[in-house]
PDB file of N, CA, C and O in Angstrom, chain B, residues numbered from 101:
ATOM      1  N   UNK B 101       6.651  88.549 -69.493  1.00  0.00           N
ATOM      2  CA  UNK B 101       7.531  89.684 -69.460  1.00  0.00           C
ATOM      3  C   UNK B 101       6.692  90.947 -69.294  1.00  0.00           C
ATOM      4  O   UNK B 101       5.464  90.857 -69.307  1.00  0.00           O
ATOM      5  N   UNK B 102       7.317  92.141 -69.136  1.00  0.00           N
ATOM      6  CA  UNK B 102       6.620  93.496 -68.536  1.00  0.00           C
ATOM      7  C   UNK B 102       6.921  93.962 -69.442  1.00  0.00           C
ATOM      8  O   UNK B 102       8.005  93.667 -69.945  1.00  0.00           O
ATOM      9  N   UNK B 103       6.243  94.703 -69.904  1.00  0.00           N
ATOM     10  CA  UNK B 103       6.066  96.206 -70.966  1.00  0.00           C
ATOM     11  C   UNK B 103       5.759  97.198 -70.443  1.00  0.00           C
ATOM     12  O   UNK B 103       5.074  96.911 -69.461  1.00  0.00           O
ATOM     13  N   UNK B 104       5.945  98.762 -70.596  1.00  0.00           N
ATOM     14  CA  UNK B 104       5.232  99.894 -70.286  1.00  0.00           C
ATOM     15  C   UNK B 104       4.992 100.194 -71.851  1.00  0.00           C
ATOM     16  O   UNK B 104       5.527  99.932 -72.928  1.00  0.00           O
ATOM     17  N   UNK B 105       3.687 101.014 -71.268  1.00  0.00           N
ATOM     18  CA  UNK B 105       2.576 101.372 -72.562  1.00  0.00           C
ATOM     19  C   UNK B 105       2.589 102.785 -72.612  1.00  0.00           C
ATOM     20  O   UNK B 105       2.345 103.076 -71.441  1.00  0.00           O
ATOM     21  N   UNK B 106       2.727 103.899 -73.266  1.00  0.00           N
ATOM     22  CA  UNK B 106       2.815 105.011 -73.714  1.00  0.00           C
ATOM     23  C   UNK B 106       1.390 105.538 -74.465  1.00  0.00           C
ATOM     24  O   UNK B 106       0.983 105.045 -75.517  1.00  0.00           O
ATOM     25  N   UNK B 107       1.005 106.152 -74.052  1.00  0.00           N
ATOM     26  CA  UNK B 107      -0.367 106.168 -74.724  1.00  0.00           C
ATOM     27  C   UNK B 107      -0.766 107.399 -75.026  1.00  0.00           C
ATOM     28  O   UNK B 107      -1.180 107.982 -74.024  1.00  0.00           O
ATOM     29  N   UNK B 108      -0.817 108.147 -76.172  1.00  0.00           N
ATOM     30  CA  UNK B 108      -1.103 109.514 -76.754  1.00  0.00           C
ATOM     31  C   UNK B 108      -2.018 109.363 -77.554  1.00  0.00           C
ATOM     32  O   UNK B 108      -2.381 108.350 -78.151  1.00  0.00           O
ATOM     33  N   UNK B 109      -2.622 110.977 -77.575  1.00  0.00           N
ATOM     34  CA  UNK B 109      -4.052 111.651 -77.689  1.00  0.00           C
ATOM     35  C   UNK B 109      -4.984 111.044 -77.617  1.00  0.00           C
ATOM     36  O   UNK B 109      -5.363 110.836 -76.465  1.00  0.00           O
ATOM     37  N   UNK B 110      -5.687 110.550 -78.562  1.00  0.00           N
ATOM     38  CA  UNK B 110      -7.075 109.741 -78.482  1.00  0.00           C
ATOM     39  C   UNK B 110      -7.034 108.490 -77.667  1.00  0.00           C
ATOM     40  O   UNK B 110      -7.751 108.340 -76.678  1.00  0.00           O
ATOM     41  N   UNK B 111      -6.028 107.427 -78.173  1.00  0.00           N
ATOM     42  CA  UNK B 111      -5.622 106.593 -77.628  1.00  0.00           C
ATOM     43  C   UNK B 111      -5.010 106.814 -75.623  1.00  0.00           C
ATOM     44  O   UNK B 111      -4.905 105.872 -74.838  1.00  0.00           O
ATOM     45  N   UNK B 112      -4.778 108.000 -75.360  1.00  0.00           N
ATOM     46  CA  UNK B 112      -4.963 108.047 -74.052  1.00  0.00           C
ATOM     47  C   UNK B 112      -6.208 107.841 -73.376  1.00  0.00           C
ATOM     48  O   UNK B 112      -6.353 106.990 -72.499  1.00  0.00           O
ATOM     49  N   UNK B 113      -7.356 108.827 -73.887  1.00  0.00           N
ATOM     50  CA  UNK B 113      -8.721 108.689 -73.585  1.00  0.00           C
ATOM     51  C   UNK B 113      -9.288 107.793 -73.712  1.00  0.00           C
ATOM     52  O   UNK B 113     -10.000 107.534 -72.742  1.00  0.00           O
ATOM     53  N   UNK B 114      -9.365 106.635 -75.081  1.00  0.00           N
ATOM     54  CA  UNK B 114      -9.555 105.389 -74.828  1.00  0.00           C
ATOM     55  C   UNK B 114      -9.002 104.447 -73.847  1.00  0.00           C
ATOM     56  O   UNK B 114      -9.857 103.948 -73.115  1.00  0.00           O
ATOM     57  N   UNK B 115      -7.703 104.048 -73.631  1.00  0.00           N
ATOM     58  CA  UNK B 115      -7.467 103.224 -72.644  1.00  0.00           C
ATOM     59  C   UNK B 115      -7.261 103.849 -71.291  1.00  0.00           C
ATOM     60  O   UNK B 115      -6.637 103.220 -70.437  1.00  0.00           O
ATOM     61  N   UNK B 116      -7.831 105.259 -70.994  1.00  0.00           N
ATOM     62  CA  UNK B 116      -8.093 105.678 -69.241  1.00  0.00           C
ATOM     63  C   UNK B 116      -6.766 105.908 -68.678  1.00  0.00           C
ATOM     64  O   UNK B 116      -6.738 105.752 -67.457  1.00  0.00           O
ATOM     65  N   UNK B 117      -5.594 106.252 -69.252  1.00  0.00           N
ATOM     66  CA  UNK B 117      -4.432 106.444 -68.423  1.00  0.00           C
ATOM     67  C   UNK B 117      -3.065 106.538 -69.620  1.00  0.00           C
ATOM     68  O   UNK B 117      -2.956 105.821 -70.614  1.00  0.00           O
ATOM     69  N   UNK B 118      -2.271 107.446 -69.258  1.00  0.00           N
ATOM     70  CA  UNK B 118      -0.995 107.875 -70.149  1.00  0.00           C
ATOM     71  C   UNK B 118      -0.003 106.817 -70.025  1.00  0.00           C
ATOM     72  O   UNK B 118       0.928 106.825 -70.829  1.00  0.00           O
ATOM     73  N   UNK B 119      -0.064 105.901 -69.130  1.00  0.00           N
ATOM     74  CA  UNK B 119       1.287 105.369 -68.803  1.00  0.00           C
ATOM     75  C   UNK B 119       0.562 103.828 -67.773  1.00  0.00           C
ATOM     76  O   UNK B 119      -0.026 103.856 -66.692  1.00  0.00           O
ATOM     77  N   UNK B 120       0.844 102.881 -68.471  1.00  0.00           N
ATOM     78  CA  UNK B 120       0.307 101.480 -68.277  1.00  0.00           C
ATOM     79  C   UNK B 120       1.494 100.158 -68.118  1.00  0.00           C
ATOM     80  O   UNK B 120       2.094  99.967 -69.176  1.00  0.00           O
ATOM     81  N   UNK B 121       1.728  99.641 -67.474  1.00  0.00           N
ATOM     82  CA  UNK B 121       2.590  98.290 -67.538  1.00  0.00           C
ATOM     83  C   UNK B 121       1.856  97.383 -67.711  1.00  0.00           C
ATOM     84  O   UNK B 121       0.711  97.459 -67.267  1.00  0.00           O
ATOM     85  N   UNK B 122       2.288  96.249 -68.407  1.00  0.00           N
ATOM     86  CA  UNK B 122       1.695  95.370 -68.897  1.00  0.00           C
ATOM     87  C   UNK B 122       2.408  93.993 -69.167  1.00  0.00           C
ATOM     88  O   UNK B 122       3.477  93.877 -69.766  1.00  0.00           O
ATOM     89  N   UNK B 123       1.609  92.899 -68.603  1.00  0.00           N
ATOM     90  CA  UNK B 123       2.216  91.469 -68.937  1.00  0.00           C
ATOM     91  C   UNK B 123       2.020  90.951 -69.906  1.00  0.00           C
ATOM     92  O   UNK B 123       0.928  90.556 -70.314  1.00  0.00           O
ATOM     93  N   UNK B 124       3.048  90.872 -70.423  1.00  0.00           N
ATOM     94  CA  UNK B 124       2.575  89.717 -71.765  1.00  0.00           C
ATOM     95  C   UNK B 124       3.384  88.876 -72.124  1.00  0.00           C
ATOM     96  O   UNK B 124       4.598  89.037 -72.002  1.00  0.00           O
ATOM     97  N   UNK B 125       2.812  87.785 -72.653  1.00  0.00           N
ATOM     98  CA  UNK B 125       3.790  86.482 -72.864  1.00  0.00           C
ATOM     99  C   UNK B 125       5.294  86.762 -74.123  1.00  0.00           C
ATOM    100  O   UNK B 125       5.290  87.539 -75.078  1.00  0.00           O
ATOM    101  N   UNK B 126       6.065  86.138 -73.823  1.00  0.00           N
ATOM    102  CA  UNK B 126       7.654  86.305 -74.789  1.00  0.00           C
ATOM    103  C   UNK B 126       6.764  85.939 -75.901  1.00  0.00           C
ATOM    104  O   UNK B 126       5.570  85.674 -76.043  1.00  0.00           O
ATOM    105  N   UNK B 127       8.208  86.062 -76.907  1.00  0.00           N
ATOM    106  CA  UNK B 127       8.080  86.320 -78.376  1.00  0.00           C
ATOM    107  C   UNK B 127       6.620  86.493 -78.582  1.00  0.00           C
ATOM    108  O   UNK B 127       5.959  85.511 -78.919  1.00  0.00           O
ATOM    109  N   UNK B 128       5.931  87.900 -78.376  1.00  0.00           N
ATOM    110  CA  UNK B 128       4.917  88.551 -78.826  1.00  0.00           C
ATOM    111  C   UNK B 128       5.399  89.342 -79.931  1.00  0.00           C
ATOM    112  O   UNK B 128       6.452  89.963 -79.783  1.00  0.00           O
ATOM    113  N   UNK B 129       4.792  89.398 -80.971  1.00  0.00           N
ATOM    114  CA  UNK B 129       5.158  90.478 -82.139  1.00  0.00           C
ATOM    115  C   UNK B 129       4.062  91.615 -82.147  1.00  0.00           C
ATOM    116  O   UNK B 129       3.041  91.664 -81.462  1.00  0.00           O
ATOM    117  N   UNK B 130       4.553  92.585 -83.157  1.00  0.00           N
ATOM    118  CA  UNK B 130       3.507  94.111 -82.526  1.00  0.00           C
ATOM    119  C   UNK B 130       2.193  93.063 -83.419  1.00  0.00           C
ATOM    120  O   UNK B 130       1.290  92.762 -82.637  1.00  0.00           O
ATOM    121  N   UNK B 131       2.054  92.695 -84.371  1.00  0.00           N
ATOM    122  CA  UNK B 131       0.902  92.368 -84.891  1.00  0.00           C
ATOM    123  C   UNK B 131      -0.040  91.728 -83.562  1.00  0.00           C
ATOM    124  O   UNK B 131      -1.180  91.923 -83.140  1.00  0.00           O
ATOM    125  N   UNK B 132       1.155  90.836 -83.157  1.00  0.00           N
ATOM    126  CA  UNK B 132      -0.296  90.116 -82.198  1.00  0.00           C
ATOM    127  C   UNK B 132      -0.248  90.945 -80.998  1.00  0.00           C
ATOM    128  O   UNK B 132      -1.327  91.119 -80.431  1.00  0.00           O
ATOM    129  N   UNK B 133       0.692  91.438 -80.550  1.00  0.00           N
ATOM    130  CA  UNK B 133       0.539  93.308 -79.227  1.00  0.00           C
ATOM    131  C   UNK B 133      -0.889  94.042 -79.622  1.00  0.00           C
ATOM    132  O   UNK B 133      -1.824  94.127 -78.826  1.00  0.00           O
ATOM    133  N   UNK B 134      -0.916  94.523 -80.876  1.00  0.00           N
ATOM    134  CA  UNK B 134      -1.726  95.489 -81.481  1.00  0.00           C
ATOM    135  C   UNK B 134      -3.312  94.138 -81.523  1.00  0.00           C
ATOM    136  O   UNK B 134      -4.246  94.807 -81.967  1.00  0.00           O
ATOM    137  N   UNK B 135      -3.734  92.951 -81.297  1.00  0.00           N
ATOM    138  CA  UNK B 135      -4.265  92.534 -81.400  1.00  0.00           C
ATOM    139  C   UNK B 135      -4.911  92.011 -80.102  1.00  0.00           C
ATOM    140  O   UNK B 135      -6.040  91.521 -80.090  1.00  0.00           O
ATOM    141  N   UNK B 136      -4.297  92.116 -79.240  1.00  0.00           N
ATOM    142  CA  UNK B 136      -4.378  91.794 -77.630  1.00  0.00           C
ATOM    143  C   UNK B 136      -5.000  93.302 -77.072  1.00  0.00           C
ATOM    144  O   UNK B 136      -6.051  93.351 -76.433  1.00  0.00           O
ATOM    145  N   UNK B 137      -4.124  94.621 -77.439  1.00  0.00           N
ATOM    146  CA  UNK B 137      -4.663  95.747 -76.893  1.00  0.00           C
ATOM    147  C   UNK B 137      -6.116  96.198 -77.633  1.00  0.00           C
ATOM    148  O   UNK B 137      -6.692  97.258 -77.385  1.00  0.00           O
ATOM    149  N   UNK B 138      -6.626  95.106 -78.658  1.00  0.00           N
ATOM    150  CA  UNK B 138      -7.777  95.466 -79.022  1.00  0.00           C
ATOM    151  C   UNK B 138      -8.602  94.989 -78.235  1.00  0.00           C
ATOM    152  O   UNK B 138      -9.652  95.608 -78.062  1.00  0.00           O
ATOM    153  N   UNK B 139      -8.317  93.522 -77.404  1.00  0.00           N
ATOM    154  CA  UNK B 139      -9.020  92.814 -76.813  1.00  0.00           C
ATOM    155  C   UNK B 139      -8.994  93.102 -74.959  1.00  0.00           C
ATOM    156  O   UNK B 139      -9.632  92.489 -74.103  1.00  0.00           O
ATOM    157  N   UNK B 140      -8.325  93.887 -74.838  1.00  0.00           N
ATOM    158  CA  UNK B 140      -8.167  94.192 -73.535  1.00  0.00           C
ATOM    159  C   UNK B 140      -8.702  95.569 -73.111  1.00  0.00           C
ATOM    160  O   UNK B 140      -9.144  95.710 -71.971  1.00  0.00           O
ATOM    161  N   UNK B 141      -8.669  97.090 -74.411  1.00  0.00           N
ATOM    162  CA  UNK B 141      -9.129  97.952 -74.723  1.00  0.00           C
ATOM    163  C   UNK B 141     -10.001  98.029 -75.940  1.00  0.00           C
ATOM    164  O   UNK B 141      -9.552  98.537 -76.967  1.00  0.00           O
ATOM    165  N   UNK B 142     -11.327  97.513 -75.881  1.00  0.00           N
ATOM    166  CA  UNK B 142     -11.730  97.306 -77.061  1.00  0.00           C
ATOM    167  C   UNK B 142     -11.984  99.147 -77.442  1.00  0.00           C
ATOM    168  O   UNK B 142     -11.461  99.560 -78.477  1.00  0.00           O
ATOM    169  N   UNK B 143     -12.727 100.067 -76.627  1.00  0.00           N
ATOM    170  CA  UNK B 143     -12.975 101.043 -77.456  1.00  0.00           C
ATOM    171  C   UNK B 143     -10.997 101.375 -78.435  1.00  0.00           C
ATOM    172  O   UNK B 143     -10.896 102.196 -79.346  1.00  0.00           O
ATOM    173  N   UNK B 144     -10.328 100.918 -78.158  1.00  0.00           N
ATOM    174  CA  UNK B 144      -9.318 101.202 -79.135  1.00  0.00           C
ATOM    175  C   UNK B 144      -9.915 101.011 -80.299  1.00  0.00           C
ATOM    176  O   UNK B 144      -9.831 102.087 -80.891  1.00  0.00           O
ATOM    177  N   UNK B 145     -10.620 100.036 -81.132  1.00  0.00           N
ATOM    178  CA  UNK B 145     -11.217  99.561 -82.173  1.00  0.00           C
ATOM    179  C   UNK B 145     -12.050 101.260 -82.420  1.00  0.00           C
ATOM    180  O   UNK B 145     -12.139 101.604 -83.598  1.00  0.00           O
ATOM    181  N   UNK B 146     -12.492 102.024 -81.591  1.00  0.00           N
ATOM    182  CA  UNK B 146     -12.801 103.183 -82.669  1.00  0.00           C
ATOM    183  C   UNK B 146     -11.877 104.192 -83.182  1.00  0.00           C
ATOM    184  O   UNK B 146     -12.141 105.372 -83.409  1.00  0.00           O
ATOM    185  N   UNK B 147     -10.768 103.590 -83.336  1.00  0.00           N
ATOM    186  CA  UNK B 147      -9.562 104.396 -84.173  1.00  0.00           C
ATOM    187  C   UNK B 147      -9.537 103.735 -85.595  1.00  0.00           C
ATOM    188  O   UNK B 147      -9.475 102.518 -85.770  1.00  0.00           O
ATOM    189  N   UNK B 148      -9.585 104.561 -86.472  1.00  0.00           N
ATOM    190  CA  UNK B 148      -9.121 103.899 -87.617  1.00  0.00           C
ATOM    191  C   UNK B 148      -7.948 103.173 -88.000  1.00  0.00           C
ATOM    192  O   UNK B 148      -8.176 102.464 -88.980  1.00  0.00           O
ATOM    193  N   UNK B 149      -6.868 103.104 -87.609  1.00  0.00           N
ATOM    194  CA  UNK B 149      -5.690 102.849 -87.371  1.00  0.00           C
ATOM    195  C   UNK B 149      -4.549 103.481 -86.060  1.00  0.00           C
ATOM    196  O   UNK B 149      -4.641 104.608 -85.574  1.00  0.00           O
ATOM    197  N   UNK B 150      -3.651 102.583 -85.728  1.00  0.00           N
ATOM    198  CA  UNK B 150      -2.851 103.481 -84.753  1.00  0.00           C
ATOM    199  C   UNK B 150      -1.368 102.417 -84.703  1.00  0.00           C
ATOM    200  O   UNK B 150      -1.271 101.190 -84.730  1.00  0.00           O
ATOM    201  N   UNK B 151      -0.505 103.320 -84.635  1.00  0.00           N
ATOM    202  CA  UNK B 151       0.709 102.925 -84.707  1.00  0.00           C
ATOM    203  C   UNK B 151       1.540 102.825 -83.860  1.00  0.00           C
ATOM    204  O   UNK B 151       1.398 103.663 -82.969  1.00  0.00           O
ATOM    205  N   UNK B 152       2.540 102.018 -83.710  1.00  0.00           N
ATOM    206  CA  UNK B 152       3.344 101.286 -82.601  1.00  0.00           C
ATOM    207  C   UNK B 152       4.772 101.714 -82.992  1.00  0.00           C
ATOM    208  O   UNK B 152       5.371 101.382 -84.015  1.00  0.00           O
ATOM    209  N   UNK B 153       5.237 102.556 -81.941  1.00  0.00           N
ATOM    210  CA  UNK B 153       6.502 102.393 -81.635  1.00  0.00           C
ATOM    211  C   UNK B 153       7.024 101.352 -80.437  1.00  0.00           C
ATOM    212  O   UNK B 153       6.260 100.933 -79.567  1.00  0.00           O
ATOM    213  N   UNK B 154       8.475 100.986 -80.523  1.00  0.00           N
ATOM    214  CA  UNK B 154       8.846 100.389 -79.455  1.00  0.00           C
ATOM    215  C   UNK B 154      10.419 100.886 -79.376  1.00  0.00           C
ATOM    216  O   UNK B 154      11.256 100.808 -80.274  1.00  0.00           O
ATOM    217  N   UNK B 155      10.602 101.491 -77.867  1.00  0.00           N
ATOM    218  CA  UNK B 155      11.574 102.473 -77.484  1.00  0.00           C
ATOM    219  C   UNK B 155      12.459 103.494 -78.583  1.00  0.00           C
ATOM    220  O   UNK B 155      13.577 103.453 -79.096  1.00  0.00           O
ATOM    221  N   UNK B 156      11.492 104.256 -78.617  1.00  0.00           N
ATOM    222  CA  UNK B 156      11.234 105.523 -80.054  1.00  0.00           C
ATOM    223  C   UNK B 156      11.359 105.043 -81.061  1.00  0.00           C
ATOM    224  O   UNK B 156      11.412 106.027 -81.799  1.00  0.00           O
ATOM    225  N   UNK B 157      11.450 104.198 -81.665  1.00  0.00           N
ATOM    226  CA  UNK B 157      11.264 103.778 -83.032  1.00  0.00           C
ATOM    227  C   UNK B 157      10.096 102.808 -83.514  1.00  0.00           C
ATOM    228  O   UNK B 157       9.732 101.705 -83.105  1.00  0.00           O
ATOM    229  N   UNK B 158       9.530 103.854 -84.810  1.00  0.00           N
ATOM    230  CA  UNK B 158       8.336 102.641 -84.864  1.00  0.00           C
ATOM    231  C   UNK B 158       8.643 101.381 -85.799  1.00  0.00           C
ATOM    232  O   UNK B 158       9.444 101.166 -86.708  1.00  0.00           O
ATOM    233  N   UNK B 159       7.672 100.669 -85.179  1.00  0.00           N
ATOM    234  CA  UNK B 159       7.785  99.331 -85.162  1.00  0.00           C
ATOM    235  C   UNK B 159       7.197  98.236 -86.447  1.00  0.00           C
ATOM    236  O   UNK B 159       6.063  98.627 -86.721  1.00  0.00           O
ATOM    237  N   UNK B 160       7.413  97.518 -86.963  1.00  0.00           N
ATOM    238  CA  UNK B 160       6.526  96.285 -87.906  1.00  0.00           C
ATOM    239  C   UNK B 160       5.991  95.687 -87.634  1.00  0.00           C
ATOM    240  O   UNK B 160       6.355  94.965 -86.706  1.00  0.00           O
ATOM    241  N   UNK B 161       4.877  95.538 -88.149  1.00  0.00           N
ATOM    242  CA  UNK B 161       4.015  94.274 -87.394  1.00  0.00           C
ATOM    243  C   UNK B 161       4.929  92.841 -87.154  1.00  0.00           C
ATOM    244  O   UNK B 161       4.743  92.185 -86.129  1.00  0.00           O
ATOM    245  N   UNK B 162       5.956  92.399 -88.208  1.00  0.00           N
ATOM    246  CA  UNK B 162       6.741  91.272 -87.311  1.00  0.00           C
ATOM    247  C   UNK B 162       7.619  91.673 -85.904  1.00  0.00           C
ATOM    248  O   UNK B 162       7.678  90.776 -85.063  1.00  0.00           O
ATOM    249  N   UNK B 163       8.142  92.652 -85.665  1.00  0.00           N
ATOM    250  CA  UNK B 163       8.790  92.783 -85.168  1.00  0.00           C
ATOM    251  C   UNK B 163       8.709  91.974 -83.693  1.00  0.00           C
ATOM    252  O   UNK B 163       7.649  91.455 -83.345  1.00  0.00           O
ATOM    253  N   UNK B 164       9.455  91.935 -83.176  1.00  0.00           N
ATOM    254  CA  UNK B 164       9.080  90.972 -81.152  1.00  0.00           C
ATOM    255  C   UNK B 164       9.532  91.910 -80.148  1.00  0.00           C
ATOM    256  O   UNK B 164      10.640  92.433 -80.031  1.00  0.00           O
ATOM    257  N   UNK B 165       8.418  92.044 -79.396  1.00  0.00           N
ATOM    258  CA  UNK B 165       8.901  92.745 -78.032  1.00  0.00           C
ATOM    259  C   UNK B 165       9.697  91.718 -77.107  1.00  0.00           C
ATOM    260  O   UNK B 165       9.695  90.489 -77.186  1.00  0.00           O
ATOM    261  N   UNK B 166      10.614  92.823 -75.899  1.00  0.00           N
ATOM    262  CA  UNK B 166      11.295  92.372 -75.489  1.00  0.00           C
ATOM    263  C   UNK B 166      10.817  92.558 -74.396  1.00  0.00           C
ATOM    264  O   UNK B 166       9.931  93.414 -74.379  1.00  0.00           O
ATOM    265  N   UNK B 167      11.194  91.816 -72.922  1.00  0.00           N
ATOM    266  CA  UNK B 167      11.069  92.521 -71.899  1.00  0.00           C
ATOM    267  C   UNK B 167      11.705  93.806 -71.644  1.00  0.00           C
ATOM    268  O   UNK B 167      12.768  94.098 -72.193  1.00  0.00           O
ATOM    269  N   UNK B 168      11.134  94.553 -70.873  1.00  0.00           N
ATOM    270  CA  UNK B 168      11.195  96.147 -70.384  1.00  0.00           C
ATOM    271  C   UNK B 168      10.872  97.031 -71.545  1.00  0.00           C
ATOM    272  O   UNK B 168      10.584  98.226 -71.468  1.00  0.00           O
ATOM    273  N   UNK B 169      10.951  96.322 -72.605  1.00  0.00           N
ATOM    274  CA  UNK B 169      10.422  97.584 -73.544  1.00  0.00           C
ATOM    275  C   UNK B 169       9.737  98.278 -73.424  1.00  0.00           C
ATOM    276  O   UNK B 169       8.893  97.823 -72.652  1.00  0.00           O
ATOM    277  N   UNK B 170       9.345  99.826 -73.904  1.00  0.00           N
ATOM    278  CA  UNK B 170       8.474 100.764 -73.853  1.00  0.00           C
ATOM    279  C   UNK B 170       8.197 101.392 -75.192  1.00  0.00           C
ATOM    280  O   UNK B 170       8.848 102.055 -76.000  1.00  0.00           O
ATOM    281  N   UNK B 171       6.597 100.775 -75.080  1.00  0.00           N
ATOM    282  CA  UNK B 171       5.688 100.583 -76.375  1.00  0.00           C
ATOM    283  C   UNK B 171       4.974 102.129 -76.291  1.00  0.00           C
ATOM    284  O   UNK B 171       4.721 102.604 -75.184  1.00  0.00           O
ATOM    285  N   UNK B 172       4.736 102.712 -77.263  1.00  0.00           N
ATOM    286  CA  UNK B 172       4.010 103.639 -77.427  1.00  0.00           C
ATOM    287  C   UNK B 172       2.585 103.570 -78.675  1.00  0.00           C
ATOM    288  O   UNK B 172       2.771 103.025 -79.763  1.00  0.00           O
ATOM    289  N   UNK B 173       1.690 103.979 -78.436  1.00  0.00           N
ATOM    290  CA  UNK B 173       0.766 104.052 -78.737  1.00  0.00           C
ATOM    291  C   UNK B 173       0.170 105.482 -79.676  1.00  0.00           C
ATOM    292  O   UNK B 173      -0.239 106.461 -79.052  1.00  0.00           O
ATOM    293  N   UNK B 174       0.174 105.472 -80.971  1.00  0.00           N
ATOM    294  CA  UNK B 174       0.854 106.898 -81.613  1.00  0.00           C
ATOM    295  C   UNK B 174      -1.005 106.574 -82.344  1.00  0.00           C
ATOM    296  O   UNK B 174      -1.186 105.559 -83.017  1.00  0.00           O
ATOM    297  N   UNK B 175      -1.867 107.294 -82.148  1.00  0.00           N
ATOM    298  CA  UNK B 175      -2.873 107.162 -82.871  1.00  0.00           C
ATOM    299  C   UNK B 175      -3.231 108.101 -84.263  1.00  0.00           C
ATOM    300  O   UNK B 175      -2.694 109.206 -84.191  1.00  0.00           O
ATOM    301  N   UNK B 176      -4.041 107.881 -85.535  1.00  0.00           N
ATOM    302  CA  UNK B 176      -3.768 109.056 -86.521  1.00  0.00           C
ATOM    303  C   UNK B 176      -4.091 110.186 -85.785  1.00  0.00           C
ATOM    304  O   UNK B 176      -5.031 110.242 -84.993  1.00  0.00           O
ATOM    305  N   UNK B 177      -3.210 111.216 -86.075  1.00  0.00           N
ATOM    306  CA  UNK B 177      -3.504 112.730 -86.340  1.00  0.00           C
ATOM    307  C   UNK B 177      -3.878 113.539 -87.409  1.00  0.00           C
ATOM    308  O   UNK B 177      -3.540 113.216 -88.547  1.00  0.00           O
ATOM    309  N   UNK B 178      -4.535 114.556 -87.201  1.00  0.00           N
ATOM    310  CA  UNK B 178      -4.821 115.593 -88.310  1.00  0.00           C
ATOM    311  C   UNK B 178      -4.783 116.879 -87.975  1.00  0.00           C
ATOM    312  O   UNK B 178      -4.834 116.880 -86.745  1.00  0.00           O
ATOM    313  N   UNK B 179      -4.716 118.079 -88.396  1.00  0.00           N
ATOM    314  CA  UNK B 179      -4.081 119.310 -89.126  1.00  0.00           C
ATOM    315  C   UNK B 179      -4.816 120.176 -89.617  1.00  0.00           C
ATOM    316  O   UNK B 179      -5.787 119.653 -90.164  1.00  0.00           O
ATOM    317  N   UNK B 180      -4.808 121.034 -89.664  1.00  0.00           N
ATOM    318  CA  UNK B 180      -5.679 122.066 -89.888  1.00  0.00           C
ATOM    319  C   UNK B 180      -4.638 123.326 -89.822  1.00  0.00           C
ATOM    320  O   UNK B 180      -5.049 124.475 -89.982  1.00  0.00           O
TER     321      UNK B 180
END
């Protein structure tokens, strides 16, 4: 199935592009999503954490993508 990937601030600069489609096999859950985009984008691994929405709402690590969904890629922020 196809996904589009949403990809903000840091997490843009790590994976080289704002806006990505992507194949991935059915009943994927974000745990194993978030575990694949480590292995496909490894500099992602220099984020301390980063969080998954899927079509504006964020997501659980059980949760299952669907086809056409649109995953976003929300990395920590900070404030000043």
């Amino acid at each position: 199935m196809e996904i589009e990937i949403l990809a903000f601030g840091r997490a843009k600069e790590l994976m080289g592009d704002h806006r990505i489609k992507l194949e991935v096999e059915d009943q994927i859950s974000i745990e194993e999503f978030k575990l694949l985009l480590l292995v496909r984008y490894s500099a992602l691994g220099s984020l301390s954490n980063f969080s998954i929405a899927v079509n504006e709402t964020y997501a659980l690590p059980g949760d299952q993508l669907h086809d056409a969904d649109v995953v976003a890629i929300i990395p920590p922020v900070s404030g000043g």
